[in-house]
C-alpha positions as CSV (number, residue, x, y, z in Angstrom):
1,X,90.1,104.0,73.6
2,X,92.3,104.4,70.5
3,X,94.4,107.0,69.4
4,X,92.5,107.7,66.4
5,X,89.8,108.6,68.3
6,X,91.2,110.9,70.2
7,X,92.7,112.5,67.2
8,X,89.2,113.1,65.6
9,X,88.2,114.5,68.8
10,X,91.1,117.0,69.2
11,X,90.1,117.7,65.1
12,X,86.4,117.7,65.7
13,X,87.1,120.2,69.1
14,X,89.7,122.2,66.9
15,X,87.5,123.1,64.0
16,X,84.0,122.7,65.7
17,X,82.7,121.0,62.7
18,X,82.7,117.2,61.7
19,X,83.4,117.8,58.0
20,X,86.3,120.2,58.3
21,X,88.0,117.7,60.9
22,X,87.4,114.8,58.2
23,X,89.3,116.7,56.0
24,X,92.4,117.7,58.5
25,X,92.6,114.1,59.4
26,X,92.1,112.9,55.4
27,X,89.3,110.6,55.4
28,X,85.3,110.8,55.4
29,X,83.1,112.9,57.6
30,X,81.3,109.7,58.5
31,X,84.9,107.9,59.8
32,X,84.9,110.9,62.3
33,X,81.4,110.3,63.5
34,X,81.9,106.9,63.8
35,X,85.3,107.4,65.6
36,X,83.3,110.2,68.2
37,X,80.4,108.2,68.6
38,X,83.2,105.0,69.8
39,X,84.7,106.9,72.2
40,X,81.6,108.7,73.7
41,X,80.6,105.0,74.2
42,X,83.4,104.2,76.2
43,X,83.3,107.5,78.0
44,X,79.2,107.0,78.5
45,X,78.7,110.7,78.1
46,X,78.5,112.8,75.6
47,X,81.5,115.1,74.3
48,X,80.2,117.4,71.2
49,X,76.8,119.2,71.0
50,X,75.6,118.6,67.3
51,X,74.6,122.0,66.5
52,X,75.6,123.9,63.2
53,X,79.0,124.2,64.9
54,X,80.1,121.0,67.0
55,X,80.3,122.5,70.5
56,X,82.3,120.5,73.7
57,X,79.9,119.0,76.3
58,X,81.4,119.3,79.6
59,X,82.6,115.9,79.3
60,X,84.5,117.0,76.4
61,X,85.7,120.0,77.9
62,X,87.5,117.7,81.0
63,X,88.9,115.8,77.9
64,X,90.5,118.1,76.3
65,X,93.6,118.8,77.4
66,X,94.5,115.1,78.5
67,X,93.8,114.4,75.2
68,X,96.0,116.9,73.7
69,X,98.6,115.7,76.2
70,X,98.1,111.9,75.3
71,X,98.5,112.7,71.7
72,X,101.5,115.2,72.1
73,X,103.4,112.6,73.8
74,X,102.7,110.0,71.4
75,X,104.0,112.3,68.7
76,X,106.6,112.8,70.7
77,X,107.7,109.4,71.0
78,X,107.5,108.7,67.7
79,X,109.6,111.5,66.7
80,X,112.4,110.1,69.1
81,X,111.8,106.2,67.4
82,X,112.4,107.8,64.0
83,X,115.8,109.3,65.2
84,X,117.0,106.8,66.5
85,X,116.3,104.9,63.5
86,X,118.2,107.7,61.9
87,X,121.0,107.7,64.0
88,X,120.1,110.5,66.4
89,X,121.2,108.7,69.1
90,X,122.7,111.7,71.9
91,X,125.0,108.8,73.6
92,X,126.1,105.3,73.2
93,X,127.3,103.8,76.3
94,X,130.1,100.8,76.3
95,X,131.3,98.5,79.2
96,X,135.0,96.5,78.6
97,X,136.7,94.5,80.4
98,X,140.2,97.0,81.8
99,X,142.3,95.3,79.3
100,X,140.2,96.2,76.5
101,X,140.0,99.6,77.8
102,X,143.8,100.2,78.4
103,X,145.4,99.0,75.0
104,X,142.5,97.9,72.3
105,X,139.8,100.5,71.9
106,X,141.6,104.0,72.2
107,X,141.9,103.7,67.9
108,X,138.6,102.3,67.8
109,X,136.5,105.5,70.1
110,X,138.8,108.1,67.6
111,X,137.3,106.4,64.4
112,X,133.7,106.6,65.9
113,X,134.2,109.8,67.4
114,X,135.3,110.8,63.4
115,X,132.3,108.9,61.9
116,X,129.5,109.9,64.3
117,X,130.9,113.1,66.3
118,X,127.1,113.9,67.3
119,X,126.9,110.9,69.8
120,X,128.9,111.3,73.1
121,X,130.8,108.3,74.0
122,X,130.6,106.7,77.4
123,X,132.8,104.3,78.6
124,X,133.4,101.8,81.6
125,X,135.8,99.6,82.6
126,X,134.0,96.6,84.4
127,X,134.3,92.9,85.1
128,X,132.8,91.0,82.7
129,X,130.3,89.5,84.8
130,X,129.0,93.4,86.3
131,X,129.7,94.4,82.3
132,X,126.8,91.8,81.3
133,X,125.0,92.5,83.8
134,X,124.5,96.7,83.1
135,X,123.9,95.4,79.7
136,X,121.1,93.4,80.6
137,X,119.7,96.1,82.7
138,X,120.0,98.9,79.8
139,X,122.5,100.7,81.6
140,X,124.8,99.9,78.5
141,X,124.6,100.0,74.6
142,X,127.4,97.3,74.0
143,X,130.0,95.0,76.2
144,X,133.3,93.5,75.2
145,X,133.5,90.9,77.9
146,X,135.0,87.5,78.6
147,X,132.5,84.9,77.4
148,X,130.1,83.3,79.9
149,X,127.0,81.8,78.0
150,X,125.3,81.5,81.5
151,X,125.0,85.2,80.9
152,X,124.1,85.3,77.5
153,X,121.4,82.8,76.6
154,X,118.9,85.0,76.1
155,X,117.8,84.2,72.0
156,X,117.6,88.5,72.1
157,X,121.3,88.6,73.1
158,X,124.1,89.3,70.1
159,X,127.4,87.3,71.0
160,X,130.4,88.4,68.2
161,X,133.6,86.0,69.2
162,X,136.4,88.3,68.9
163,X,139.3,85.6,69.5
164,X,140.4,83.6,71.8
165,X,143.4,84.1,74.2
166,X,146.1,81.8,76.2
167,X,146.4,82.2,80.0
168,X,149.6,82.4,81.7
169,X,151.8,83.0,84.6
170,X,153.0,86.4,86.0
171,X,155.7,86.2,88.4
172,X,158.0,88.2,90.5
173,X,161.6,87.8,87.9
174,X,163.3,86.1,91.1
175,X,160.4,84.2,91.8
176,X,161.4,80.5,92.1
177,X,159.1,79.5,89.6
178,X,160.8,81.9,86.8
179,X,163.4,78.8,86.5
180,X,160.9,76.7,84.7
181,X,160.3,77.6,81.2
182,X,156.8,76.3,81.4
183,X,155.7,75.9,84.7
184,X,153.9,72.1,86.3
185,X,150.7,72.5,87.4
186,X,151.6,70.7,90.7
187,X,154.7,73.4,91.4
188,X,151.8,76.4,90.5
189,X,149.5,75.3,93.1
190,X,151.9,75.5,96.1
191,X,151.8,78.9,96.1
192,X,149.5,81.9,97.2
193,X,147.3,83.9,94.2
194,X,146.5,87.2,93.1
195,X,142.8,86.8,91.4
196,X,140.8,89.1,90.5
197,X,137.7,90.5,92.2
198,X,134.0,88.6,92.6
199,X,132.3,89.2,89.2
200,X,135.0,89.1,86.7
201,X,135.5,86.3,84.4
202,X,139.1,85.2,85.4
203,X,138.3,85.0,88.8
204,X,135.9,81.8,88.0
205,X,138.8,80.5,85.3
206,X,141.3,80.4,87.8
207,X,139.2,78.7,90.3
208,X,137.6,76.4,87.8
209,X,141.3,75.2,87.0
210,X,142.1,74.5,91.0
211,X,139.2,72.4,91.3
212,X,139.4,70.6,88.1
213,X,142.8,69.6,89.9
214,X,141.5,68.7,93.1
215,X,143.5,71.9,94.5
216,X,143.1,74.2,97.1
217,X,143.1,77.7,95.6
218,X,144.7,80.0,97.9
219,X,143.7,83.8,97.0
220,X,145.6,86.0,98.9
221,X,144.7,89.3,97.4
222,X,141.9,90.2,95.5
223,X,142.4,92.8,92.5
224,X,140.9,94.7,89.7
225,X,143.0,96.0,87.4
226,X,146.2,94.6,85.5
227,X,148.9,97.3,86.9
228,X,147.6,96.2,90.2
229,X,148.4,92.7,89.6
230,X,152.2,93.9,88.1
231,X,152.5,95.7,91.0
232,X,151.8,93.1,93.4
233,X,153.6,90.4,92.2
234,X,156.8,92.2,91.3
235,X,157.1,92.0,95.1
236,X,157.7,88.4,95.7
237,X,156.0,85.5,96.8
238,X,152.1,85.7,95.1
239,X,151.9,84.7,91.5
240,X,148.7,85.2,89.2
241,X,146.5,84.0,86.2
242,X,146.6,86.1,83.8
243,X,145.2,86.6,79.8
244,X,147.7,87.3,77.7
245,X,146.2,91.0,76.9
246,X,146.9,92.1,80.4
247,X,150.7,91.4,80.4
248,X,151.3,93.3,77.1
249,X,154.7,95.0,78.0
250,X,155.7,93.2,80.6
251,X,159.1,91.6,78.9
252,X,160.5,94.8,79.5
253,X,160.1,95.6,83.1
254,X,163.2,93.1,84.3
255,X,161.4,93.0,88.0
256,X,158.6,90.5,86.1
257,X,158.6,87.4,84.5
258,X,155.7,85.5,82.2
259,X,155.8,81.6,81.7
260,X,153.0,79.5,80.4
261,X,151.8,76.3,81.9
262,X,153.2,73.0,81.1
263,X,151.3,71.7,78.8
264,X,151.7,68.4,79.0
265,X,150.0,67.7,82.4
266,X,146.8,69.5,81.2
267,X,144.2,66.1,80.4
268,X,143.8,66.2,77.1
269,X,139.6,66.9,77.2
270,X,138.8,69.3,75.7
271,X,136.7,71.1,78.3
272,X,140.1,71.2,80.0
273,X,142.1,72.4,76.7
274,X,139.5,75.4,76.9
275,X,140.2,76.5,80.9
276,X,143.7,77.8,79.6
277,X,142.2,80.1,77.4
278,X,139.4,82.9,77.2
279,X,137.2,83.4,74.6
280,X,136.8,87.6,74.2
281,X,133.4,88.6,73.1
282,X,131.2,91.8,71.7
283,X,128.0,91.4,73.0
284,X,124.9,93.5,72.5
285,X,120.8,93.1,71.8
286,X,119.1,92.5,68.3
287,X,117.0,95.6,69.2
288,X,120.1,98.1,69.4
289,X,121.7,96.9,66.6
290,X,118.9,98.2,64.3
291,X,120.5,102.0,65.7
292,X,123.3,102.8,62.9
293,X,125.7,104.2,65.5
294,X,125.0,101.5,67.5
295,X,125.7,99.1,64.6
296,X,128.3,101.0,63.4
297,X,130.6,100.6,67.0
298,X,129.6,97.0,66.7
299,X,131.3,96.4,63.1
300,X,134.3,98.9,64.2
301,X,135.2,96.3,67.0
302,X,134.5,93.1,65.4
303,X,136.8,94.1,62.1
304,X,139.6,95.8,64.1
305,X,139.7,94.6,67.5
306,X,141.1,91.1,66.9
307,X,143.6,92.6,64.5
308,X,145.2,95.0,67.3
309,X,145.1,92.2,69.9
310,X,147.1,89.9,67.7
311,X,149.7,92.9,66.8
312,X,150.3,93.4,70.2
313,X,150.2,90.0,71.7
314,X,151.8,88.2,69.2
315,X,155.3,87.5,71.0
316,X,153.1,86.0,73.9
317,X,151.1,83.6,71.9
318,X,153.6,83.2,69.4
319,X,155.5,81.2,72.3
320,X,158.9,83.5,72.7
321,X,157.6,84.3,76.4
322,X,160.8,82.4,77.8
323,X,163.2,83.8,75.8
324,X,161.8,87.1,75.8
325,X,163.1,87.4,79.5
């Protein structure tokens, strides 16, 4: 059973004659017979009786109004394809990581909000792992996440690199690690963590780097969000992993302190070189970026996300972290 065919029947059921459907549907009277006659075959009965006016069997009569439901929702969903392709969209939905959230994409949701104030905005703050996940479920439209290509290999999946990011350490400002200016690896590991929770990306950086070392990672507390981690740690003893994006500001609270990691007793492999950092990333499917709001969030990000991060953590990657405490 085709569409067609239940289109000439609707036009042949509609008129009650053959040639006056022909011309509704724009081609010959003997297209519509052939189109009846194919789908009375399938049916095995029966739907018009050929009289001087084409009359509905009572085959045809049962038809009828699944047929007119079957072609009212194809029209239907068509009509809904076509605005979406000209970007009708009611919603676009967007998962970030809570750094992203917090400091990064405020400017970015006011100039889409400006450019397409038709489409409601929905945003959530996830782990990157949960954020890629939703996306490949369709719960979400776009993620900004921290890279993991075990997550993203699918050839339909759309990775934009953003930049890339140095890790360091956040510590209480009388910790008694705030007297190195770049702290050994073998001093770092003698004391307790804050990490963040099961399905975010730092989590598996932080514990990658322990056993790369042959350490024992000791995760005290478990958090979420970056002023949980400020909060924690201004209280003494834990210290914690963090990207640079997540300690924006923290030079002036005088209860913190930030210090990289000695570099110089990192090996010098590359995989290695790469554990300090994380790679930021705008991910999305080939599908949703043929939607122009859709599209149009996707550009916003990848022109002017990379330029706020490096505004606002320039004095932490620029390498002033020691002095600027």
């Amino acid at each position: 059973m085709r569409l067609e065919q239940l289109q000439a029947f609707l036009a042949v059921a509609e008129t009650g004659s053959f040639q006056q459907a022909a011309q509704r549907c724009g081609v010959t009277q003997s297209a519509i017979s052939r189109q009846i006659q194919g789908l009375e075959g399938e049916l095995g009965m029966p739907l018009f009786h050929r009289a001087a006016q084409a009359k509905l069997t009572i085959a045809g009569d049962r038809l009828l109004p699944r047929a007119k439901r079957i072609c009212q929702e194809w029209a239907s969903a068509t009509q809904e394809t076509a605005d979406l392709l000209a970007g009708k969209q009611p919603e676009l939905c967007v998962a970030a990581i809570h750094s992203i959230c917090a400091h990064y994409l405020p400017p970015i949701l006011q100039q889409f909000c400006d450019d397409f104030p038709a489409v409601q905005l929905r945003v959530t703050a996830l782990g990157s792992d949960r954020a890629l996940k939703v996306l490949k479920d369709g719960l979400v439209d776009v993620a900004i996440v921290m890279h993991n290509r075990f997550l993203t290999s699918n050839p339909e999946v759309v990775v934009k690199v953003l930049f890339n990011e140095p890790i360091h350490v956040l510590l209480a400002a009388d910790h008694p690690l705030a007297a190195w200016e770049a702290i050994p690896w073998e001093e770092l590991v003698k004391y307790p963590q804050v990490v963040f929770k099961d399905g975010y990306g730092m989590q598996r950086i932080v514990q990658e780097q322990f056993e790369r070392r042959g350490a024992i990672l000791r995760a005290a507390l478990e958090l979420n969000t970056p002023d949980a981690f400020r909060g924690v740690v201004r209280q003494g003893n834990l210290v914690a992993l963090l990207p640079a994006m997540a300690l924006v500001d923290v030079d002036k609270d005088p209860t913190l302190a930030i210090r990289p990691i000695a570099a110089d007793l990192i090996s010098a492999e590359p995989l290695n070189q790469e554990s300090l950092t994380r790679q930021v990333v705008l991910v999305t499917t080939r599908d949703r970026l043929q939607i122009p709001p859709i599209q149009h969030f996707f550009d916003l990000v990848s022109e002017q996300l990379p330029h706020q991060v490096d505004l606002l953590t320039a004095p932490l990657v620029g390498g002033t972290i020691s002095e600027s405490q």
